[in-house]
C-alpha positions as CSV (number, residue, x, y, z in Angstrom):
1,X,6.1,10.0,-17.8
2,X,2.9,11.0,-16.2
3,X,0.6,8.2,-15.2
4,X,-3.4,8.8,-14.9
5,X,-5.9,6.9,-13.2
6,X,-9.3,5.6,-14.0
7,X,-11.3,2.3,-12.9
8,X,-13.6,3.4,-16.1
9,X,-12.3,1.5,-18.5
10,X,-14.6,0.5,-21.6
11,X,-13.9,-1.3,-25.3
12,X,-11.3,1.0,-26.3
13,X,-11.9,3.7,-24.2
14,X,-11.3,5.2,-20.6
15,X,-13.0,8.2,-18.6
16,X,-10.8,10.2,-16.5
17,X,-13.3,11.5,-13.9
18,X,-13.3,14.8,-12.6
19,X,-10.1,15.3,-10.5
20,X,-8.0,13.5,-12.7
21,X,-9.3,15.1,-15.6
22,X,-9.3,18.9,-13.5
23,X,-5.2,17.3,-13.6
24,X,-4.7,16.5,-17.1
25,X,-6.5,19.7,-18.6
26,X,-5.5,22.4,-15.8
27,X,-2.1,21.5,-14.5
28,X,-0.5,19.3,-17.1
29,X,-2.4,21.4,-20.0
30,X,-3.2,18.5,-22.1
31,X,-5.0,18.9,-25.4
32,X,-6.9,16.9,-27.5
33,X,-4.1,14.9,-30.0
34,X,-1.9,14.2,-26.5
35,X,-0.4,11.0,-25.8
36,X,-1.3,10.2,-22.5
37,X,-0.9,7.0,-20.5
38,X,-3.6,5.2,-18.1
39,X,-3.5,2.8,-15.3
40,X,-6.5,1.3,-13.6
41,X,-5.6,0.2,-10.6
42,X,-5.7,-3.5,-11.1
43,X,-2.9,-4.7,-13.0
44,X,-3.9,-2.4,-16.6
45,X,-1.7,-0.1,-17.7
46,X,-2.8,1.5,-21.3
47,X,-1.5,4.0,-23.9
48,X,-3.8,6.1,-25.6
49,X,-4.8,9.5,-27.5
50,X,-7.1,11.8,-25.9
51,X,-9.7,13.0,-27.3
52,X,-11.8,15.0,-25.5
53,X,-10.0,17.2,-23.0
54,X,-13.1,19.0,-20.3
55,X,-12.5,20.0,-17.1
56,X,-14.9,17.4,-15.3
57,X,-14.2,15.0,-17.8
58,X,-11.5,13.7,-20.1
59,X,-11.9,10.9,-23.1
60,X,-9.2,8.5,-24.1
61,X,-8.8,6.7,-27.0
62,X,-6.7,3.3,-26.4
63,X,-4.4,2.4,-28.4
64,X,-1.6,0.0,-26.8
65,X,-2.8,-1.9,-23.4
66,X,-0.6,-4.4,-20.8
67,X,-2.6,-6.4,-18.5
68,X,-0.8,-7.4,-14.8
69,X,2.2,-4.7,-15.3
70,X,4.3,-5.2,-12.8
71,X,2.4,-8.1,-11.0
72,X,5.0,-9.3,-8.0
73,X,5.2,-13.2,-7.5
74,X,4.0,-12.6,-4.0
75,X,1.5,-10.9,-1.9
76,X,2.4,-7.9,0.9
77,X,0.0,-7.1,3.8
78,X,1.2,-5.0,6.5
79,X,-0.9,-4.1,9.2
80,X,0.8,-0.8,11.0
81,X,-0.7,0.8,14.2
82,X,-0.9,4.8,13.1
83,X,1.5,6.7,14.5
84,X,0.4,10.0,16.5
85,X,1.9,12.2,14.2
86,X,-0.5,11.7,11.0
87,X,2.5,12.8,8.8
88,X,5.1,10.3,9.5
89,X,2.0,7.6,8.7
90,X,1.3,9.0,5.6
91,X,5.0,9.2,4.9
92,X,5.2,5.6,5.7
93,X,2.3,4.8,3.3
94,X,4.0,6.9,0.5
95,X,6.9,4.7,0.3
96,X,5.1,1.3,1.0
97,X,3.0,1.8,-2.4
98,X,6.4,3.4,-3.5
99,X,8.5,0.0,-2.8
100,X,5.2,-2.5,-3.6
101,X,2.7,-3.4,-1.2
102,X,-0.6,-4.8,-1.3
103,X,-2.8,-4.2,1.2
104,X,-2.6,-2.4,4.4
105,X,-4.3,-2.2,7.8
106,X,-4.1,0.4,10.4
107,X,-4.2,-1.2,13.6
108,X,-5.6,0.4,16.9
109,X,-3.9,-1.2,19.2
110,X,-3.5,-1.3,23.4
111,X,-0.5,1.3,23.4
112,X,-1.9,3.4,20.6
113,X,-1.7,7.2,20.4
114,X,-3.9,7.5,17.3
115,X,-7.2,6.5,17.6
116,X,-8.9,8.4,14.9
117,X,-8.0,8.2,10.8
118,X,-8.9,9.4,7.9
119,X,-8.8,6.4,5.5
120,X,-10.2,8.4,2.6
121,X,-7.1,10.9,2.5
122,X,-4.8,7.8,3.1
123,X,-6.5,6.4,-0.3
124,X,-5.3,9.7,-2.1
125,X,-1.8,9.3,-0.7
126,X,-1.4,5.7,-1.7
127,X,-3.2,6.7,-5.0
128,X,-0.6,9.7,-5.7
129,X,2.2,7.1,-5.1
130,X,1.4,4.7,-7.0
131,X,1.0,6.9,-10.1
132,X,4.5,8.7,-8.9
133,X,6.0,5.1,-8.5
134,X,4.3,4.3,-12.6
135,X,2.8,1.2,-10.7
136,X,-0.7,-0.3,-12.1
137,X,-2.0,-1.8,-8.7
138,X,-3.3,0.3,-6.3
139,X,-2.9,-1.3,-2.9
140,X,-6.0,-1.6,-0.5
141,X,-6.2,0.0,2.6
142,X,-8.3,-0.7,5.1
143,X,-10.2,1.4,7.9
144,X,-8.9,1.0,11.5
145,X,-9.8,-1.9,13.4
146,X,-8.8,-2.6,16.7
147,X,-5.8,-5.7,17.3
148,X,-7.8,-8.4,18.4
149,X,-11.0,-7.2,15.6
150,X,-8.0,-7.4,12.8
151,X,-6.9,-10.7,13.7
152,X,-10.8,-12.3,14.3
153,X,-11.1,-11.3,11.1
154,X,-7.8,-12.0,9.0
155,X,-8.0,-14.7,6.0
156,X,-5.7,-15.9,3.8
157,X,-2.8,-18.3,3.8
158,X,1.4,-16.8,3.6
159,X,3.4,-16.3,6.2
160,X,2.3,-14.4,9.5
161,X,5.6,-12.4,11.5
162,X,5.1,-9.8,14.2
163,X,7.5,-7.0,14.6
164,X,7.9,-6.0,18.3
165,X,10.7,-5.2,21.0
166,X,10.2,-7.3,23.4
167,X,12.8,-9.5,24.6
168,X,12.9,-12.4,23.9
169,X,14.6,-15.2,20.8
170,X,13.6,-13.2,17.8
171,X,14.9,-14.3,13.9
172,X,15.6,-11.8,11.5
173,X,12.6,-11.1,9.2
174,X,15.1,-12.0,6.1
175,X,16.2,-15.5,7.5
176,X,12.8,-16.4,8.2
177,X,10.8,-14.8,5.0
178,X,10.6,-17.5,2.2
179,X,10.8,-15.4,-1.3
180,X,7.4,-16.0,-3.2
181,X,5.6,-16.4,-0.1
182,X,2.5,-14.0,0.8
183,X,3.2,-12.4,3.8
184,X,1.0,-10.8,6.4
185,X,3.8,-8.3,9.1
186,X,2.5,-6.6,12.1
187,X,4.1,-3.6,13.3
188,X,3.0,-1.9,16.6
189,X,2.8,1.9,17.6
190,X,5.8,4.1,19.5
191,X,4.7,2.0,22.6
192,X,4.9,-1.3,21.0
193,X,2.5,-4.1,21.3
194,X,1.0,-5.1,24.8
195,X,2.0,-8.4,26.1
196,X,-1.4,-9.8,25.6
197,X,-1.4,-8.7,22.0
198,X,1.7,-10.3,21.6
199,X,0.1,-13.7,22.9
200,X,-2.7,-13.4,20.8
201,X,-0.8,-12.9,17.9
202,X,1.1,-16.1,18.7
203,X,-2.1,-17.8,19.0
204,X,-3.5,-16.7,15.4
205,X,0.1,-18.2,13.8
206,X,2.2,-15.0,13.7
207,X,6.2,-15.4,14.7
208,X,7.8,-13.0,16.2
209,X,11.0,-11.5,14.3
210,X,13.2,-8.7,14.5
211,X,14.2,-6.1,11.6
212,X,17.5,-5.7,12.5
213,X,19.9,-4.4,15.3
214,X,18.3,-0.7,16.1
215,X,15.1,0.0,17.5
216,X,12.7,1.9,15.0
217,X,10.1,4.0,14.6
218,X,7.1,2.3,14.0
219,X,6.9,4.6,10.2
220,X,10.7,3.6,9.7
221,X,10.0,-0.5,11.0
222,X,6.6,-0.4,8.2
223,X,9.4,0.8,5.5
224,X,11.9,-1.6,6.4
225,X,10.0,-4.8,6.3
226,X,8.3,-3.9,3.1
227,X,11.7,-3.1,1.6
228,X,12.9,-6.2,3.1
229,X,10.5,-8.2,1.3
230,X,11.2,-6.3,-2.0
231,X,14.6,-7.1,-1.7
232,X,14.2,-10.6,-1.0
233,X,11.5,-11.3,-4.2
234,X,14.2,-9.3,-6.3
């Protein structure tokens, strides 16, 4: 099953723009008559016939729809310092949107490597995944903000944990995690989180836990939590 995306969706109809439609017509050789299936990034997911098949635009004709497919009974945020290889963090993206995540913030942080990002290719990755995963919401990520600018600015209620190495009494992110919760989990870069970071993280409600007996890459840590969380709502 191949999933397309468009945020145009009118009475009966959706518009895939350009690049999706350059997908459908060129790649997947669609033709008018196909049965092709649409998400829209917010909880739609549709079934339709399409009808006019051009290379800069395509025209769907609905026929079946499903509002919130796949909704989860909870809310993910994970806010992940980049790592300095730009690969492993879109890696880590790719299977965040692949397992379920909501939003996600890229942290620039006291120890951090990567201080530059470019959040429109991120968008295409966590877009491509979600189509590859057959998932209908397409998680939010954010531009980079700086530790202490993230936290000024964080809303919401859920639970707040920080994932960092320090030593220190640590619980386990699955003893601590209560399932249906919305959860907000930090996770610093290769050089961890700076002491004061740590404090002010304290400060703005976060606990500290751990993800487990081995020490992990921040990419692998951002995968394990958000599978951890899966697993727990599951």
């Amino acid at each position: 099953m191949n999933l397309f995306y468009t945020p145009h969706i009118h009475t009966g109809q959706a518009i895939l723009a350009e690049e999706e439609a350059r997908h459908c017509v060129q790649v997947l050789r669609h033709r008018p008559g196909d049965a092709v299936r649409v998400v829209d990034g917010r909880g739609g997911f549709y079934e339709g016939v399409l009808e006019q098949a051009g290379k800069r635009e395509c025209v769907i004709r609905i026929e079946r729809e499903w509002q919130e497919w796949g909704r989860r009974p909870y809310r993910l945020h994970l806010a992940v310092a980049p790592t300095k290889s730009i690969d492993r963090f879109e890696w880590f993206l790719e299977k965040a949107v692949e397992i379920g995540v909501d939003e996600i913030s890229p942290l620039l942080c006291e120890h951090s490597e990567r201080r530059q990002l470019r959040v429109d290719r991120l968008q295409k990755v966590a877009l491509s995944a979600m189509k590859q995963s057959l998932k209908a919401y397409l998680p939010e990520v954010n531009e980079l903000r700086s530790f202490s600018q993230f936290l000024r600015e964080l809303e919401g209620d859920g639970q707040r944990f920080i994932a960092h190495c320090r030593e220190g009494d640590k619980a386990s992110l699955k003893d601590n995690y209560r399932p249906g919760s919305d959860v907000i989990i930090l996770v610093g870069p290769e050089g961890d989180f700076s002491e004061e970071e740590i404090r002010q993280a304290g400060e703005a409600g976060f606990e500290p836990v751990h993800l487990g007996e081995s020490r992990l890459r921040t990419e692998t840590a951002g995968v394990v939590a958000c599978h951890t969380i899966y697993l727990l709502n599951s």
